[in-house]
C-alpha positions as CSV (number, residue, x, y, z in Angstrom):
1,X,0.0,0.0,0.0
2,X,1.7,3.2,-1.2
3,X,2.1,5.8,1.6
4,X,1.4,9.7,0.8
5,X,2.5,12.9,2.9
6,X,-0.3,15.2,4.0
7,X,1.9,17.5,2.1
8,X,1.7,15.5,-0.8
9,X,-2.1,14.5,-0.7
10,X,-2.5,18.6,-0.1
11,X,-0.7,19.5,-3.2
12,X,-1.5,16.4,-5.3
13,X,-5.0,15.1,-5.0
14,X,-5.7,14.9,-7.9
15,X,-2.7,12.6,-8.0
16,X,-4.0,11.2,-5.1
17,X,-7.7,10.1,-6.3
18,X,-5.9,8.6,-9.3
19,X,-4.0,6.5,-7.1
20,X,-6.5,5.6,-4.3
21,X,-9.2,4.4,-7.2
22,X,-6.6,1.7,-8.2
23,X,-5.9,0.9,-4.5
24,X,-5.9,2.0,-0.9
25,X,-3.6,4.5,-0.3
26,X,-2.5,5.9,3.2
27,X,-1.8,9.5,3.8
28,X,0.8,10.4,7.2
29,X,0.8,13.5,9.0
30,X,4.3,13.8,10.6
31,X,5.6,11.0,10.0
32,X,2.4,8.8,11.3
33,X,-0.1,7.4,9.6
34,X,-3.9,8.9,10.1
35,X,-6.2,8.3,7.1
36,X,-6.5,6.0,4.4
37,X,-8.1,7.1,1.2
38,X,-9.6,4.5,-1.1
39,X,-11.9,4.0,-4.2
40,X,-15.9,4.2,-3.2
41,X,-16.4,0.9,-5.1
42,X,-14.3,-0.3,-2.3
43,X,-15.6,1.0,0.3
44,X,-19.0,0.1,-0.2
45,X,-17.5,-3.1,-0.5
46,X,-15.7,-3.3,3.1
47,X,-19.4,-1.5,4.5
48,X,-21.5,-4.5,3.0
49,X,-19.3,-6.6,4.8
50,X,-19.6,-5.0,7.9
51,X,-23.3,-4.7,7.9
52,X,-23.4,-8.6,7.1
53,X,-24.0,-8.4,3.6
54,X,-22.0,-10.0,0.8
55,X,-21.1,-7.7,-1.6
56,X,-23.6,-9.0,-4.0
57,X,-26.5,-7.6,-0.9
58,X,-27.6,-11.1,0.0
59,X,-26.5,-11.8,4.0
60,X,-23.2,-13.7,4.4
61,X,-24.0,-14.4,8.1
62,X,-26.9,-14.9,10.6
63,X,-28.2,-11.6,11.9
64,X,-28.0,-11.6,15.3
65,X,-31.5,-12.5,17.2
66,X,-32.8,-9.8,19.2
């Protein structure tokens, strides 16, 4: 996963979008790491997931019982 400066997300996004659509990309802030930026189609991905979807919608676990 390629690793960006704030300064160089700041003064290159559109460099940055480029890259993030064809993978994650992390952006640091002296010298740490704080964000990651990444395509949408990916993160609707990773948020079906978490909501117990597959990422075709249909459920790929139980839901919990209330």
């Amino acid at each position: 996963m390629l690793t960006l400066t704030a300064k160089e997300a700041k003064y290159g996004f559109g460099r940055l979008i480029d890259l993030a659509r064809a993978e994650p990309v992390i952006v640091a802030k002296h010298g740490r790491p704080v964000v990651v930026v990444m395509a949408i189609e990916e993160f609707g991905r990773l948020k079906a997931i978490d909501d117990g979807k597959s990422p075709t919608g249909y459920p790929s676990r139980p839901s919990p019982k209330a």
